[in-house]
C-alpha positions as CSV (number, residue, x, y, z in Angstrom):
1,X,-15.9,0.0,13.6
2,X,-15.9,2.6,11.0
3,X,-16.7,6.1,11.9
4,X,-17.2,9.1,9.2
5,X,-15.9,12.2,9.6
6,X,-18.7,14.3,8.7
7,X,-22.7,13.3,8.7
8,X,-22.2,12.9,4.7
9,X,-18.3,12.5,4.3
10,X,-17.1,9.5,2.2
11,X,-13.8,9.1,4.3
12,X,-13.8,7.1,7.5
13,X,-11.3,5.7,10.4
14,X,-11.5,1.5,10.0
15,X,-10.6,-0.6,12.6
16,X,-7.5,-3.1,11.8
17,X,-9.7,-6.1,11.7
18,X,-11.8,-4.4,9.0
19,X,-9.2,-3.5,6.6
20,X,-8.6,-5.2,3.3
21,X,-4.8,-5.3,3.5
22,X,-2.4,-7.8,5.6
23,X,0.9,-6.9,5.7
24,X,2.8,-9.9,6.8
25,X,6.4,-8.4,7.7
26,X,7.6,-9.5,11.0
27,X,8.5,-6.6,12.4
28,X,5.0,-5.4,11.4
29,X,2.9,-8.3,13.5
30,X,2.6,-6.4,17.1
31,X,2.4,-3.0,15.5
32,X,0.0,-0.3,15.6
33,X,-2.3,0.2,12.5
34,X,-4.6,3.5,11.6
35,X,-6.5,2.6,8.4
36,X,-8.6,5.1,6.3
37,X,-11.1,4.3,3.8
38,X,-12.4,6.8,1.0
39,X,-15.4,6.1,-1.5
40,X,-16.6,9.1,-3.4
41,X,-20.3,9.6,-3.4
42,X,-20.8,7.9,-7.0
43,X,-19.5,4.4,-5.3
44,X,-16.8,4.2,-8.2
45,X,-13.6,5.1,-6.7
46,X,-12.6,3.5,-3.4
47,X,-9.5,4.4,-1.7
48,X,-8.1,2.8,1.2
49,X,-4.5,3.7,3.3
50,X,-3.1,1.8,6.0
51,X,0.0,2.8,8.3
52,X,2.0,0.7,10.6
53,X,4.6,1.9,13.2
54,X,6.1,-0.8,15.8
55,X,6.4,0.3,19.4
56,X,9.5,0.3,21.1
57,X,13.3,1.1,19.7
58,X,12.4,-1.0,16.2
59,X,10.9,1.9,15.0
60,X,9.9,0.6,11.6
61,X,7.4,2.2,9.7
62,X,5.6,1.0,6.6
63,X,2.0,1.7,4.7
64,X,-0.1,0.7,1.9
65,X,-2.8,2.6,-0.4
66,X,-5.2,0.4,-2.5
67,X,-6.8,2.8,-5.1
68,X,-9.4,1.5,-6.9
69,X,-11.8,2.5,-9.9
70,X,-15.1,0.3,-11.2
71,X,-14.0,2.5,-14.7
72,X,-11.1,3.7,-16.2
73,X,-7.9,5.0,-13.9
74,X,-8.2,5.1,-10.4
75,X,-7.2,8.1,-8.0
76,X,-4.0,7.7,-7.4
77,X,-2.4,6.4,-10.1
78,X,1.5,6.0,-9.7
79,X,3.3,4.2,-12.6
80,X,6.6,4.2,-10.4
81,X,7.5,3.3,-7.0
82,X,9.8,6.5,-6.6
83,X,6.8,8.2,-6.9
84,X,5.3,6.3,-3.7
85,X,7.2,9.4,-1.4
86,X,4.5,12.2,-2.9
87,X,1.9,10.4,-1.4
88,X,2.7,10.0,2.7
89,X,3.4,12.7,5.1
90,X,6.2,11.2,7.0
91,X,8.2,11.8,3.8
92,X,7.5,15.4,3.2
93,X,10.6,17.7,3.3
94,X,12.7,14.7,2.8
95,X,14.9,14.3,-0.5
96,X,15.1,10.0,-1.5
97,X,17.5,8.3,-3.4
98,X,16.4,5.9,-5.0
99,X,17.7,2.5,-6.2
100,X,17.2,0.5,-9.5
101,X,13.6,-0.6,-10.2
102,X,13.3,-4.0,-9.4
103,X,10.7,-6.7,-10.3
104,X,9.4,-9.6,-8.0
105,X,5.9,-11.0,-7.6
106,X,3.6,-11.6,-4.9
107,X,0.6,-13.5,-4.1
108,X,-1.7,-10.9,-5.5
109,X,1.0,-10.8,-8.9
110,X,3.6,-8.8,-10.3
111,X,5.3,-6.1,-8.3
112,X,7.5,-3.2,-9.3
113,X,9.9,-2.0,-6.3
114,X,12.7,0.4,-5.5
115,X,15.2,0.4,-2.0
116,X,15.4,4.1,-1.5
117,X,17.3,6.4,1.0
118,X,15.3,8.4,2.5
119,X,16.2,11.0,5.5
120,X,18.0,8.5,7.9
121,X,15.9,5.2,6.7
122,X,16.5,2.7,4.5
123,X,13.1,1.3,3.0
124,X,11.6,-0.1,-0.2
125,X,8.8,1.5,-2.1
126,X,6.5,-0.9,-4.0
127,X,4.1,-0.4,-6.8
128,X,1.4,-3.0,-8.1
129,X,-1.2,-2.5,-10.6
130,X,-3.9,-4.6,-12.4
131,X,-7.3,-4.7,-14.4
132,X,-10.0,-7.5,-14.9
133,X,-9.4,-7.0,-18.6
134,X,-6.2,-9.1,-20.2
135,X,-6.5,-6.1,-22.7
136,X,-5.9,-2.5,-21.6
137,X,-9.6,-1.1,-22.2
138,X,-9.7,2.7,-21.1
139,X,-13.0,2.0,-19.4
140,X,-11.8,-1.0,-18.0
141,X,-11.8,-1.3,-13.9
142,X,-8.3,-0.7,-12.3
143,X,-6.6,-1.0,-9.3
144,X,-3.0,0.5,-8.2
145,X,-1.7,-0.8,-4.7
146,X,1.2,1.3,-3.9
147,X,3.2,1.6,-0.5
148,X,6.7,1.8,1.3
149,X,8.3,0.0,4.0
150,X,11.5,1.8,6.3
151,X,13.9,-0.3,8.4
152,X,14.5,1.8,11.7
153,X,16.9,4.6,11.4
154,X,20.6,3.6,10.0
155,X,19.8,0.0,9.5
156,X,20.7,-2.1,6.4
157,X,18.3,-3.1,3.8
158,X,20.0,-5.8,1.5
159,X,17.6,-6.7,-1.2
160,X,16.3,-10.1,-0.3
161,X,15.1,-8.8,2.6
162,X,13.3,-6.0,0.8
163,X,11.7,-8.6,-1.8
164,X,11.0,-10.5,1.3
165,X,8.5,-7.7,2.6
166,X,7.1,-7.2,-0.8
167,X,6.3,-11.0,-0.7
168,X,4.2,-10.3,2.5
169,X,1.6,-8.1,1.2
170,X,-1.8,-9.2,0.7
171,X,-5.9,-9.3,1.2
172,X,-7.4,-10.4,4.5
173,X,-10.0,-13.1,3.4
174,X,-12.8,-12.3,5.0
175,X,-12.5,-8.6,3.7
176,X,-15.5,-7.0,1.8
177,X,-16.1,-8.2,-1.9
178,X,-14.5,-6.5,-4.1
179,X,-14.6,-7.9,-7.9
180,X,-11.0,-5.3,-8.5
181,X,-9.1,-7.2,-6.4
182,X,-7.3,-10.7,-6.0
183,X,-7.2,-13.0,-3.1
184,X,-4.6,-14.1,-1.3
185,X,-4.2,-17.9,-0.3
186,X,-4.4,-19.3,2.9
């Protein structure tokens, strides 16, 4: 269960089964998951990061940050993927190089993605972004879902299998109501 870091702190540890996002890669299914979940005192933006890491020699590493906003731009607010590195520690100090920008789509909708080199890992950095407006309305609600995904040191990462993780990304469906975001079929 959730735990705050301070008596009145808006941040808090989740537990896996209470976290919004699925990531359906296989090499992600027996992994350990640390989720974090921000809302700022006014209840309009929500943030929520998760980060996998498998056990054993796989070593591949991956996470996901849902930023949310009931008005306007949310928190984080990438516009694209290359700019997915700023936001994790395990890529500080490290120089990418990035790919072409790619476009796929998902269950929850269009998705921007690069494959990137970064340090000794090949992984692909994905961007996704919507309103509940068809018109862009400054004051509208937005949400940007933004993560990477790293094959274990000096492996290959041909693009269908990156698309192939970005079409494994998703919303648990029993995860809290949120009017922001899509659901993901069964």
């Amino acid at each position: 269960m959730g735990t705050d870091v301070g008596p009145s702190s808006p941040i808090g540890w989740v537990g896996k089964k209470e976290s919004r996002m699925i990531f359906r890669a296989p090499a992600l299914v027996q992994s350990s998951q640390k989720v974090q979940r921000f809302t700022d005192y006014s209840g309009r933006f929500v943030e929520e990061s998760s980060e996998w890491e498998t056990n054993g020699t796989e070593n591949t590493i991956a996470g996901i940050l849902v930023s949310e906003s009931s008005a306007g731009p949310p928190i984080t607010d990438t516009q694209d993927p290359q700019e997915v590195t700023q936001l994790w520690a395990v890529f500080r100090n490290l120089t990418p190089t990035f790919g072409l920008l790619k476009r796929s789509k998902n269950v929850l909708g269009p998705v921007l993605w690069r494959r990137a080199s970064i340090g000794t890992r090949a992984c692909v950095l994905f961007l996704q972004r919507w309103s509940t407006t068809r018109k862009p309305i400054p004051s509208a609600p937005v949400t940007n879902l933004s993560g990477y995904y790293c094959r274990p040191p000096g492996a290959v990462f041909p693009p269908e299998i990156a698309e192939n993780v970005i079409k494994s990304i998703g919303f648990r469906h029993n995860a809290p109501v949120s009017p922001h975001l899509p659901t993901t079929p069964k």
